[in-house]
C-alpha positions in Angstrom: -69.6 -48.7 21.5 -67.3 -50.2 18.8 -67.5 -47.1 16.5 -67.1 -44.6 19.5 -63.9 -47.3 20.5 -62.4 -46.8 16.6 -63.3 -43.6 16.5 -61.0 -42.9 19.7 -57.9 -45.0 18.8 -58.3 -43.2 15.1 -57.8 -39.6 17.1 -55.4 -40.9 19.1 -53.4 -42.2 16.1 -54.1 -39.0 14.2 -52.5 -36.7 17.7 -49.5 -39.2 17.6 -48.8 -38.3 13.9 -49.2 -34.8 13.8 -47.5 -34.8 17.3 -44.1 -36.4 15.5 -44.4 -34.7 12.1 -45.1 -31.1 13.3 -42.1 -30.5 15.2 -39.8 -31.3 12.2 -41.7 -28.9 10.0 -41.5 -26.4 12.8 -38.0 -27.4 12.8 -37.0 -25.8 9.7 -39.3 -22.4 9.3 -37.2 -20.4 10.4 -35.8 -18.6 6.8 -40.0 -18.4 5.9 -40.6 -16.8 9.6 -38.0 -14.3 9.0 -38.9 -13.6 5.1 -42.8 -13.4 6.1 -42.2 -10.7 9.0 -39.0 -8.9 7.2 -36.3 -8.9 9.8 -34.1 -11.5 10.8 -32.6 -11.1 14.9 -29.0 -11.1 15.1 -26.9 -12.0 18.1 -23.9 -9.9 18.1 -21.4 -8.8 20.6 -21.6 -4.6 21.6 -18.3 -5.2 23.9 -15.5 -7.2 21.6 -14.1 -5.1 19.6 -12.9 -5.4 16.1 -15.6 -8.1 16.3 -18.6 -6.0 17.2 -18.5 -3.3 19.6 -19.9 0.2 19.8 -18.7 2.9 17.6 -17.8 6.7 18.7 -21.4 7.6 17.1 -22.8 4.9 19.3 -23.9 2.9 16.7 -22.8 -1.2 16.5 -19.9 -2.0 14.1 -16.9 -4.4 13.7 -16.1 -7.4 11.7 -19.3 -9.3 13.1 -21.8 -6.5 12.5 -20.8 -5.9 8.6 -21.4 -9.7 8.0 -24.6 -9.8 9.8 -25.9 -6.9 7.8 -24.7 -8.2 4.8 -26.8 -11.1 5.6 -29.7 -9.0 6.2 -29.7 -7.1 3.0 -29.0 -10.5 0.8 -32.4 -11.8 2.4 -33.8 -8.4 1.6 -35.0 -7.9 5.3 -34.0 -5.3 8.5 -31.2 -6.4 10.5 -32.8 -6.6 14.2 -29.4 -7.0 16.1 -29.8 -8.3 19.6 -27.2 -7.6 21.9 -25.7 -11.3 23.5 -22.6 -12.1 25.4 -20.5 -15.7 25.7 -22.6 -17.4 27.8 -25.9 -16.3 26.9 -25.6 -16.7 22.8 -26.1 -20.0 22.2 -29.1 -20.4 25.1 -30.4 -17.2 22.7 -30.3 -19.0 19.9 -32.3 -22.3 20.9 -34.7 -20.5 22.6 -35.5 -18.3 19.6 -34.5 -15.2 20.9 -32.6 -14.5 17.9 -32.4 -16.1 14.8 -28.8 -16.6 14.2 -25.5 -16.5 16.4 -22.8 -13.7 14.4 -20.6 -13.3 17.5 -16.7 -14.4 16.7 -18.3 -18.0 17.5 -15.5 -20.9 17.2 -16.6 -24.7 16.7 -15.9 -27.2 18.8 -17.8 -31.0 19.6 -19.3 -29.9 22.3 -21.4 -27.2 20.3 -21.5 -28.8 17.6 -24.3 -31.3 19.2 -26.5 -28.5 20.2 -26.0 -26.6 17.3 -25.6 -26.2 13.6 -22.5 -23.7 12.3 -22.2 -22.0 8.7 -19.0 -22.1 6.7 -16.8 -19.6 8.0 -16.9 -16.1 7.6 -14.1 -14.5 9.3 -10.4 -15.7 11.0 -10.1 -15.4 14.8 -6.5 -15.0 15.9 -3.5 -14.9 18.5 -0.3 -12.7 17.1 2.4 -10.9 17.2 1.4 -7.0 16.9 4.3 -3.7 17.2 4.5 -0.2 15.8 4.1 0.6 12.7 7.9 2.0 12.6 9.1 -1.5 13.3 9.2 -3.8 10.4 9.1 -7.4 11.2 8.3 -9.5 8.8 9.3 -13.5 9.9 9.8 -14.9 13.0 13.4 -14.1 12.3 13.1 -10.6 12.6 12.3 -11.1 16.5 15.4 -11.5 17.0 17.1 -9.5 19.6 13.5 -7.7 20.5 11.4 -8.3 23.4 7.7 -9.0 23.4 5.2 -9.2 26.7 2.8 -11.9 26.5 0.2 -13.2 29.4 1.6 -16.4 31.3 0.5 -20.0 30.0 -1.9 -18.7 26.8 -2.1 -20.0 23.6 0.0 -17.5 22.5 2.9 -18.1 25.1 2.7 -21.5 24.2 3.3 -21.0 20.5 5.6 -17.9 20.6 7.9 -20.4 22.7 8.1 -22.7 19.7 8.9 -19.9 16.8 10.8 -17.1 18.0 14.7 -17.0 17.1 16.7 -17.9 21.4 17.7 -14.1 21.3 13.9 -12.8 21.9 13.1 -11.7 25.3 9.8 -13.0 26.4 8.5 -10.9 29.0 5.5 -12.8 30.6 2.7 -11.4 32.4 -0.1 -13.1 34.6 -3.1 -11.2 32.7 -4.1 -9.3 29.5 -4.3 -5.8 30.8 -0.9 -6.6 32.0 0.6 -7.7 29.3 -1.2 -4.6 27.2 0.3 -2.0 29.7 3.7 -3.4 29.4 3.9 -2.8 25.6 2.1 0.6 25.7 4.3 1.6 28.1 7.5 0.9 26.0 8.6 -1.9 28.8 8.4 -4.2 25.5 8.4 -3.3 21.6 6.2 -5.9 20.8 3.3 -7.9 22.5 1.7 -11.1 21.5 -1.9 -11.7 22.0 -5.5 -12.0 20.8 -7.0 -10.3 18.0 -10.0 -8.5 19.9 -7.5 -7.6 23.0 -5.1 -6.2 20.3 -7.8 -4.1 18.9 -9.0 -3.0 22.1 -5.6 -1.9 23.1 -5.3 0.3 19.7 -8.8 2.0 20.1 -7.7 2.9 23.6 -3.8 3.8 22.9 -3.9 5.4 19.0 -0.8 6.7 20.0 0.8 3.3 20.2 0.8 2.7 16.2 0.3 -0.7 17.1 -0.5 -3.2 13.8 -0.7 -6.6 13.0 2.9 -8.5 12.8 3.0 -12.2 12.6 0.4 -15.0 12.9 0.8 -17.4 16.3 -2.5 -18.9 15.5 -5.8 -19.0 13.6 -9.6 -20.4 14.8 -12.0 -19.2 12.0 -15.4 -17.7 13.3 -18.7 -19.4 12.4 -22.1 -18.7 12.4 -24.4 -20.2 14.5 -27.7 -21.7 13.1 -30.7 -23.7 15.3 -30.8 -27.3 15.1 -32.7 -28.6 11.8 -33.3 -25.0 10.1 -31.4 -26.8 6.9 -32.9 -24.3 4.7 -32.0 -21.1 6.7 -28.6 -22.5 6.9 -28.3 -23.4 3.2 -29.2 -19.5 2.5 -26.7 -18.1 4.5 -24.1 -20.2 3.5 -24.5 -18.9 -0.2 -24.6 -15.7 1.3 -21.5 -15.8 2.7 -19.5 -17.9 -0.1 -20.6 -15.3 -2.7 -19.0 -12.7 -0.4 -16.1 -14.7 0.2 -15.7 -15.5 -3.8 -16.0 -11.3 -4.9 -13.9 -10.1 -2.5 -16.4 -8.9 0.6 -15.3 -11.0 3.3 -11.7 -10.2 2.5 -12.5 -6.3 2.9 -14.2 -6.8 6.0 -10.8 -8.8 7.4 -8.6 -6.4 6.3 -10.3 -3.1 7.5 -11.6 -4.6 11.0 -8.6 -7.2 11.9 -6.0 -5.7 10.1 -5.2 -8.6 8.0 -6.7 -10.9 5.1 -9.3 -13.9 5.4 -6.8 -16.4 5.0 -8.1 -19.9 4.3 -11.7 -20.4 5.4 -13.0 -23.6 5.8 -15.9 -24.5 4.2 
């Protein structure tokens, strides 16, 4: 009766080990999982253009795709990209329905306790965008122009502080507003987010419309599961190499329309 008693408390001891060690193993497979079956799942937007969007051949592309297939072919695997939106990406992610989060993803405290982030890969930004004809080059250059921008944004907020007094703010209560206003002429310029900029351009090619003048800049981050420290610590070479010969830069200019900037690391 002793022995069976020892022998009960020794399996019970043995279960409570494994119990605690084998979901920090578990923790961190990820980067073996997705070498072992060759393919990695990538959560990318198909809506938010120059981020990631659908192309005229109906094929993904934007700013977000190019890095996540760059990560893909570094780990010498297929790209598997999984379609995700805003509030669905990160519950993707911890649920293991993709392996990593490449979807203009900003950090912030609150995700930063559910999830791990990369270094940064690409800049996310509010600005100042006009024709090509028009040549502004510093805030000073607003002067005596007139720019639409939606009501109480970042980018109201900001523009207020930098323009020259003689710019006309002309504010709007929503983006498609704001957008119809300066493809319409009723402004020359319009001040807004990147991926509504871009959006804008795709759909109006006859507006010329280009980058101008930064208002603001949130760098975009990968998202990585909780505990995968070795996944992480690939992709974060990954993307340092690209950012050190030059890639990420590309990628910036052709998709955003301007340079990288300073990423944080």
């Amino acid at each position: 009766m002793k022995f069976k008693l020892l022998s009960t408390l020794a399996g019970v001891l043995t279960s409570a080990v494994l119990s605690v060690a084998t979901p920090a193993h578990a923790a961190d497979d990820s980067l073996t999982s997705i070498l072992a079956k060759k393919s990695i799942a990538l959560g990318v937007a198909s809506d938010f253009p120059p981020y990631g969007y659908m192309g005229p051949d109906f094929k993904l592309t934007g700013v977000d795709v190019a890095t996540a297939q760059l990560i893909a072919d570094k780990l010498g695997v297929k790209a598997d990209f999984v379609p995700v939106s805003t509030p669905n990406r990160i519950p993707y992610l911890q649920t293991k329905k993709i392996d990593l989060i490449v979807s203009a993803l900003g950090k912030n405290p609150e995700r930063e306790k559910v999830i791990d982030f990369t270094v940064a890969y690409a800049p996310f930004f509010q600005a100042v965008f006009g024709p090509k004809a028009l040549a502004i080059k510093s805030f000073d250059d607003l002067a005596g122009k007139t720019i639409a921008v939606t009501r109480g944004t970042i980018q109201d907020d900001v523009l207020q502080k930098v323009a020259p007094p003689t710019l006309k703010i002309q504010r709007f209560e929503d983006d498609a507003t704001t957008i119809a206003a300066f493809i319409s002429q009723q402004t020359q310029l319009v001040a807004t987010g990147a991926a509504v900029a871009a959006a804008a351009v795709q759909k109006n090619p006859q507006a010329q419309a280009e980058y101008k003048l930064l208002l603001k800049d949130s760098p975009n981050f990968i998202g990585v599961r909780k505990g995968e420290t070795e996944l992480m610590k690939k992709v974060n070479e990954i993307l340092l190499a690209a950012k050190a010969d030059g890639t990420l830069e590309k990628y910036s200019q052709k998709w955003l329309g301007r340079g990288t900037g300073v990423l944080p690391e």
